[in-house]
C-alpha positions in Angstrom: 71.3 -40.9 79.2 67.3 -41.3 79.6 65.0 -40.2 76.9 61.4 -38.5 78.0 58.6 -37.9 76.1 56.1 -35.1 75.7 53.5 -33.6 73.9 54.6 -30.0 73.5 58.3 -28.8 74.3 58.0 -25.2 74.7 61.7 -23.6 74.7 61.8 -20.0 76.6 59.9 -18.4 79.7 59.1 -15.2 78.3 55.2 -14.0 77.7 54.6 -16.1 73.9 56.7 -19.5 75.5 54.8 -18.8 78.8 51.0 -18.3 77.0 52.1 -21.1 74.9 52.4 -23.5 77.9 49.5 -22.8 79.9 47.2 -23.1 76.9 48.7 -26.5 75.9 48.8 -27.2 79.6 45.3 -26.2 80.6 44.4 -28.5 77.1 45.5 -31.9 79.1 49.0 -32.4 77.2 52.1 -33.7 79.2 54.2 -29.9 78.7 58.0 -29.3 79.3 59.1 -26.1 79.0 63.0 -25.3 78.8 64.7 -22.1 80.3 68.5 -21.5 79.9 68.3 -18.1 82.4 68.8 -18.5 85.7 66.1 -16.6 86.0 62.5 -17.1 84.6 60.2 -14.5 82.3 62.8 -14.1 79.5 63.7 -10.3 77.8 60.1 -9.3 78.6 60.9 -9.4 82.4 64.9 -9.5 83.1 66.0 -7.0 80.7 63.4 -5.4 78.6 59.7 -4.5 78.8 59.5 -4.7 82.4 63.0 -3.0 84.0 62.5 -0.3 81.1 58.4 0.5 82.2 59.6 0.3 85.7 62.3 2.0 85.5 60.4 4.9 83.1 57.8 4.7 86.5 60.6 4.7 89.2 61.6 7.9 87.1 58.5 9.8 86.8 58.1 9.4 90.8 61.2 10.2 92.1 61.9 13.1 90.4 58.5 14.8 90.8 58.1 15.6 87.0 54.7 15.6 87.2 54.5 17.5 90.6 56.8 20.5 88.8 53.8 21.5 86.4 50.6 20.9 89.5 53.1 23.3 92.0 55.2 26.2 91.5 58.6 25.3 89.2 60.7 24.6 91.7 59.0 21.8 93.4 61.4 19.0 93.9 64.3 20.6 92.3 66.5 19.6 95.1 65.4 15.9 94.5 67.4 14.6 91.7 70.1 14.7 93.8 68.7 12.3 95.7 67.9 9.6 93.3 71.0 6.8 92.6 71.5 4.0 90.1 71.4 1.5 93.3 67.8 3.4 94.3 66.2 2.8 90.7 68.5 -0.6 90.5 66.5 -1.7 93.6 63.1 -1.1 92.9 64.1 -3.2 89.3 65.0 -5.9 91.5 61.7 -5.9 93.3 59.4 -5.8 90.4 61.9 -8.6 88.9 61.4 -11.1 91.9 57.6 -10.9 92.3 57.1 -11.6 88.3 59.5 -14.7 88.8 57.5 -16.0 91.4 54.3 -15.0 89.7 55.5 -16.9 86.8 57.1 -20.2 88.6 53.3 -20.2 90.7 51.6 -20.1 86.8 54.2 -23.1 86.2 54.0 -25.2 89.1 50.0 -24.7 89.3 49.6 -25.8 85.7 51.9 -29.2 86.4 53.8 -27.8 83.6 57.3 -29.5 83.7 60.3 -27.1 84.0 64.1 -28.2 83.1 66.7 -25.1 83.3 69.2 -25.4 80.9 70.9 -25.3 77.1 68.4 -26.8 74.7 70.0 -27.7 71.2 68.3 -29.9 68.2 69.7 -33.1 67.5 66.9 -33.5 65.0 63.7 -32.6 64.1 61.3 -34.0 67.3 64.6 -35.0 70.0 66.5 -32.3 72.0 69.5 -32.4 73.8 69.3 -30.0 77.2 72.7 -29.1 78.9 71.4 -28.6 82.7 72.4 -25.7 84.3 72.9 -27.2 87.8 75.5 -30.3 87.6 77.1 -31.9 84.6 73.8 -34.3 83.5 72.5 -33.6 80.0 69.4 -35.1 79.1 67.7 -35.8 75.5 63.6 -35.2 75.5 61.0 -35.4 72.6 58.2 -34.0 71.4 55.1 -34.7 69.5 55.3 -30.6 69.3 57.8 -27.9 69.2 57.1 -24.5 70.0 60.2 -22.3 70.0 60.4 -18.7 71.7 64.0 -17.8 72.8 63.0 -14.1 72.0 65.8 -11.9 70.7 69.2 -9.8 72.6 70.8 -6.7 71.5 73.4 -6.6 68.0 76.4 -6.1 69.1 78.8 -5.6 66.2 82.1 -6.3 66.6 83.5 -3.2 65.7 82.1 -1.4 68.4 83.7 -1.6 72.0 81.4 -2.6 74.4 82.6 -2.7 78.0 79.2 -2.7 79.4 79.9 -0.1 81.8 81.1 3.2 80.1 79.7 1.3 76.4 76.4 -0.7 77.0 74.0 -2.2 75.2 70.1 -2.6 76.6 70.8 -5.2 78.4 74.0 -3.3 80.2 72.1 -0.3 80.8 70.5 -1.2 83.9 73.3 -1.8 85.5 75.3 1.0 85.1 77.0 2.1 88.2 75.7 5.7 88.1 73.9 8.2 86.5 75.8 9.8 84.1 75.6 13.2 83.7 76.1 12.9 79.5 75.2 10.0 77.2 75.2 9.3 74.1 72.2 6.8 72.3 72.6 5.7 69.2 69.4 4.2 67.3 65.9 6.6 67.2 64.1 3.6 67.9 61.4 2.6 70.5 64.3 1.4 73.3 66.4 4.1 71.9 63.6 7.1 72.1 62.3 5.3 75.2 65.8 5.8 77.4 66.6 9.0 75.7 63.7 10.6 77.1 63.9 9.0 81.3 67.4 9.8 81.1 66.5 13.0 80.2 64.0 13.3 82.6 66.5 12.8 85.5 68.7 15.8 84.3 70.9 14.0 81.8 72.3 15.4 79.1 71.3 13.5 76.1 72.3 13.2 72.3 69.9 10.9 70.6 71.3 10.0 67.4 69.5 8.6 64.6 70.2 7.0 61.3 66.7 7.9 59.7 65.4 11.3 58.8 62.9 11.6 62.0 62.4 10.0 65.0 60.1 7.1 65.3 59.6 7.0 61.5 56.8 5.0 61.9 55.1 7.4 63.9 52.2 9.8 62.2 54.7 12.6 61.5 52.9 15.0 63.6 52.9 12.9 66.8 56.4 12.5 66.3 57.3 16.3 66.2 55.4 16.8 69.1 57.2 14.3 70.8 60.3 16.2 70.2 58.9 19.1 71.2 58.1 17.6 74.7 61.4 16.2 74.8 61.9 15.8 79.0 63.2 19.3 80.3 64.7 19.8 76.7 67.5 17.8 77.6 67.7 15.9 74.8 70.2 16.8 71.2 68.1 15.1 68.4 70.6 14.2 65.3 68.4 12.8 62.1 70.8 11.5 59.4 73.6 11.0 61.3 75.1 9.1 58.7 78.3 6.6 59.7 80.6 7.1 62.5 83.2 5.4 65.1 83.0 4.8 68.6 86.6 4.7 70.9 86.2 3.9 74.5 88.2 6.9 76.3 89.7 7.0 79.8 87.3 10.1 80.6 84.3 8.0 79.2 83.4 7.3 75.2 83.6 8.9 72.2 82.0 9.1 68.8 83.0 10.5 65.5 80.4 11.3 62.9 81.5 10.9 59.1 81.0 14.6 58.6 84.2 15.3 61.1 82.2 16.2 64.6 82.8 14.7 67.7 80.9 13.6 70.6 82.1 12.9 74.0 79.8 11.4 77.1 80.1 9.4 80.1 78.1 6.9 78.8 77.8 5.1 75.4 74.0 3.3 74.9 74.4 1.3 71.7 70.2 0.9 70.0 70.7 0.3 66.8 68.7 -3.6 66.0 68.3 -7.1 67.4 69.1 -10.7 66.6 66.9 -13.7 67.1 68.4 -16.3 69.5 68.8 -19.1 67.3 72.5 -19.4 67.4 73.0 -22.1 70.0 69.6 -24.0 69.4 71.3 -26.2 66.7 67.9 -25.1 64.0 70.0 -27.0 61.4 69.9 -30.2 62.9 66.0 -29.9 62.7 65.8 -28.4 59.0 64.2 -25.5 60.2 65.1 -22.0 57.9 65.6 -18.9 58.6 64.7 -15.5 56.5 66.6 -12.5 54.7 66.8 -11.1 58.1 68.1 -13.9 60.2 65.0 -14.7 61.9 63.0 -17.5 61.8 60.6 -18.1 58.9 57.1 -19.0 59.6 53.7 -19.4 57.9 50.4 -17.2 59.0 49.9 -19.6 61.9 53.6 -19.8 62.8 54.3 -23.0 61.8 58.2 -23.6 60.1 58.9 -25.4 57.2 58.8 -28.2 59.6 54.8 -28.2 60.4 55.4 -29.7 64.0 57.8 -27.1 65.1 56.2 -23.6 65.3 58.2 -20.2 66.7 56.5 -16.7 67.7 57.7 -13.8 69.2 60.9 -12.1 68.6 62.4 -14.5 67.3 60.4 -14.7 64.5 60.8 -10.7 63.8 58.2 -8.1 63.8 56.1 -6.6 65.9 58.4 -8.1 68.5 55.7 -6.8 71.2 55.7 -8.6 74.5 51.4 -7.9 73.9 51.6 -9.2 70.4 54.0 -12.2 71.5 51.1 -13.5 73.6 48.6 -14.0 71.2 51.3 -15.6 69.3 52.1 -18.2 72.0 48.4 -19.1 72.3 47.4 -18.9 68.6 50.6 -21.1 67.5 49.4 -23.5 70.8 45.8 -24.0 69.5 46.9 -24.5 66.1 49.2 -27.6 67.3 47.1 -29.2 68.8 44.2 -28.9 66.0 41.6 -27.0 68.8 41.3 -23.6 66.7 43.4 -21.8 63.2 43.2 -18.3 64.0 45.4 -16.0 62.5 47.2 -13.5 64.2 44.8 -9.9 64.1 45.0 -7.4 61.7 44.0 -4.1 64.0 46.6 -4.1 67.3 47.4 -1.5 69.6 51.2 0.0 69.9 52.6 1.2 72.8 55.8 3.5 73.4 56.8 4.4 77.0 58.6 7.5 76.5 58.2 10.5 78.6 55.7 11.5 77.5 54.1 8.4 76.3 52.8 7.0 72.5 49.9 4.4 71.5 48.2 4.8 68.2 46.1 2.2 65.9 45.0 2.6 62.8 46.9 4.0 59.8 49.1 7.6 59.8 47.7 10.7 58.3 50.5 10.1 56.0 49.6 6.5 54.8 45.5 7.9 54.8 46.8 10.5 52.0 48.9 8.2 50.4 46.1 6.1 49.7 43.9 9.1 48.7 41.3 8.8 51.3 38.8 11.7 51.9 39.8 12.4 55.6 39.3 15.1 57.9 41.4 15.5 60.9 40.3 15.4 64.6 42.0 16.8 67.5 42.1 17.2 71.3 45.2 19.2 72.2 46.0 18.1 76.5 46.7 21.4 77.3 43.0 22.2 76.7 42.1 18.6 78.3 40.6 19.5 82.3 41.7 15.8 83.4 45.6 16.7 81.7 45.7 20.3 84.2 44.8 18.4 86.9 47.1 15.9 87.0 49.8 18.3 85.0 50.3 16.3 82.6 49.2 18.5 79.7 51.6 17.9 76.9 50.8 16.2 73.8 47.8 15.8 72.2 45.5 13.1 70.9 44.7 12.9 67.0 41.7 10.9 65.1 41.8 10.4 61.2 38.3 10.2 60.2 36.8 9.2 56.6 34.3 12.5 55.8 31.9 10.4 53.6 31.9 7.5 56.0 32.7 9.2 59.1 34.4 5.9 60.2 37.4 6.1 62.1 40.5 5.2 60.3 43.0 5.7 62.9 43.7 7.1 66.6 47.1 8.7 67.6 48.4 9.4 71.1 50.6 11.7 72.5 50.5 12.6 76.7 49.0 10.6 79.7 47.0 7.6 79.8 48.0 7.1 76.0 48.3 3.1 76.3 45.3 2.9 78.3 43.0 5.1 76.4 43.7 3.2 73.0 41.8 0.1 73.9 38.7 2.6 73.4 39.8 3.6 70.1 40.6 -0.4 69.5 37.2 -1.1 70.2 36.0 1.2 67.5 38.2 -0.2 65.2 37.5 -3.8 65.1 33.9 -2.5 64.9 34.4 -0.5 61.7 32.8 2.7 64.3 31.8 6.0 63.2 32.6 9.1 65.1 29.2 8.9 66.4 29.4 6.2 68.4 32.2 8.1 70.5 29.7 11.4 70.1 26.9 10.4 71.7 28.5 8.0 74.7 29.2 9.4 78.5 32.7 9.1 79.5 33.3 9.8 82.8 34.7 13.6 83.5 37.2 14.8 83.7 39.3 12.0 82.0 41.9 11.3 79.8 39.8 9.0 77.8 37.1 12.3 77.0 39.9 13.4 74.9 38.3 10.7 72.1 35.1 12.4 72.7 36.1 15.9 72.4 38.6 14.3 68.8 35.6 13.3 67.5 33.4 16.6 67.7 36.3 18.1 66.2 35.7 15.8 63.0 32.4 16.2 63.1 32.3 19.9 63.1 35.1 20.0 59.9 32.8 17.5 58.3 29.7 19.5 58.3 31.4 23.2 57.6 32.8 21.2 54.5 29.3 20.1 53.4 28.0 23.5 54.6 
């Protein structure tokens, strides 16, 4: 057994491992980065971010549901018929192989060194890789230890997955058909996420959720509306749904609340949490802790309690964004090797790709009261939005909380299209500590989605002068 050595070990391919190593790569440092998929790009790419947005795309094209509201109602309804798991499971595939290569070119371009296989500690700077092709293991070390294994679905014991008839969201996508019922347990961003594209493609959906509203950390208005939007209103919504049971039938699965009702679909979707991927890395042998919540604990510049090894995204907990992951990788990467100490921003976008979609930044209405601001609400309602009738899609609204002393901009809240694009405006503002004015007196082009800030901010404006008036 030969030992190597290198500057940074970087274990997992997904986008904070992947930032990680072409900063500490593009910095002159000998870089080894260790991948125990078959396949390269982590959660973000093989089983999450990416097959959910595509899928959520495939969706919205092949059923028409934007087409229904520019033409008469009936446009397309013949359509659904058409679509098939092995369709949508197809153009996954695609969008799957040309992110691989994308991400072995980034690799191979950058010399970064790539060994495919089970990494494990064997103490607090050597690690012990089983490969995946052939029976050689090898033992490596490094100056610098970066680890971002990312995080898979809980899957308690007592429920009985299958993963076909009782998935998690990894299982989901490869389901063998569209079922014409399912079940979702968690109200969640993957669980609100599916609930509304399978909706969308004329399933019948009951959306179950432990909390007393969807989203919870939604502004509470955004999150009615949501549900009011809710994909050809074929979704159930249960808040509060309290405990329950779940039997895998021969007709499909069922679930029975504590309060005696029961459920029956084809399909089961299991959304309730996450677990970092720590369990096989052998953390102990290294010293490194872990928190309350099973994840890895880190400082402000995501160092452990071993100041050589650092971890960022999921596995280290919240935001667990693919977005926020990124500037993780790269923050945690210049830290190690002494070139900058940022810490990680305080004003960041989110994004939710339900039908239709979410983005916000900023604080809530609710958390702006809380804190007994003087506020005054803004509003752009897409129905009334020329860009949202022409492209038909005219549901939701976008919402801007506004200081009325200050008139600075406290927060920005979208519901309906373009919502993930549009917020980088409203993030602009922010880091800028804006006023309403600045969004007042620019040109956006017209008709847009992104004039619905404009339009938000007159409506502040004009509350703020008929309260001084």
């Amino acid at each position: 057994m030969q030992e190597e050595q290198f500057d940074f070990i970087i274990i997992g391919t997904g986008p904070a491992g992947l930032a990680a190593a072409i900063m500490a790569a593009k910095s002159n440092r000998r870089v080894l980065v260790l991948e125990k998929e078959g396949s390269l790009g982590g959660v973000c790419v093989n089983t999450g971010t990416f097959p959910s947005k595509t899928l959520r795309e495939a969706v919205l094209h092949l059923t028409g549901h934007l087409k229904r509201k520019v033409f008469e109602d009936d446009y397309c309804s013949t359509r659904d018929a058409e679509i098939s798991m092995a369709k949508l499971q197809q153009r996954l595939h695609h969008v799957r192989q040309e992110e691989h290569a994308i991400i072995s070119s980034q690799l191979e371009r950058n010399r970064i060194r790539i060994i495919r296989g089970h990494a494990s500690f064997i103490d607090e700077n050597r690690i012990r890789i089983e490969q995946l092709k052939g029976n050689k293991a090898l033992e490596v070390c490094g100056e610098r230890i970066l680890i971002a294994t990312g995080s898979q679905p809980r899957n308690p014991a007592d429920v009985p997955f299958d993963h076909r008839v009782i998935v998690d969201s990894s299982s989901i996508l490869n389901i063998e058909s569209i079922p014409k019922t399912l079940i979702i347990l968690g109200g969640g961003v993957i669980g609100s996420e599916y609930a509304t594209i399978f909706a969308a493609l004329g399933v019948k959906v009951t959306l179950l959720d432990r909390g007393d509203r969807l989203l919870k950390f939604l502004d509470e208005e955004i999150s009615s509306h949501l549900r009011e939007n809710f994909p050809k209103g074929n979704i159930d919504y249960i808040h509060n749904c309290g405990d329950f049971t779940i039997e895998r039938t021969p007709e499909g699965a069922s679930l029975r609340l504590s309060n005696g009702r029961k459920i029956l679909a084809d399909c089961l979707f299991f959304a309730l949490g996450r677990e970092a991927n720590t369990k096989d890395l052998a953390i102990e042998n290294a010293g490194i802790e872990l928190n309350s919540y099973r994840y890895i604990e880190v400082n402000e510049l995501y160092q452990t309690n071993r100041s050589h090894i650092y971890a960022v995204g999921d596995v280290i907990g919240w935001p667990s964004l693919a977005a926020t992951s990124i500037i993780q990788g790269r923050l945690a990467t210049m830290h190690a090797l002494k070139l900058r100490a940022d810490t990680f921003p305080k004003i960041f976008p989110f994004g939710i790709y339900t039908i239709p979609e979410i983005s916000f930044i900023g604080i809530t209405e609710e958390e702006a009261r809380q804190r007994d601001y003087k506020i005054v609400i803004g509003k752009c309602m897409y129905h009334e939005l020329p860009r949202g009738q022409i492209s038909g899609e005219n549901e939701g609204m976008l919402k801007m909380i506004v200081h009325r002393d200050t008139r600075e901009i406290l927060g920005v809240h979208v519901l309906g299209g373009g919502a993930t694009e549009i917020i980088h405006i409203a993030q602009m503002a922010l880091l800028h500590n804006a006023k309403i004015d600045l969004l007042i007196d620019s040109i956006f082009n017209y008709p847009t989605y992104s004039e619905a800030l404009k339009i938000a901010a007159l409506s502040a404006s004009n509350k703020i002068a008929n309260l001084a008036g």
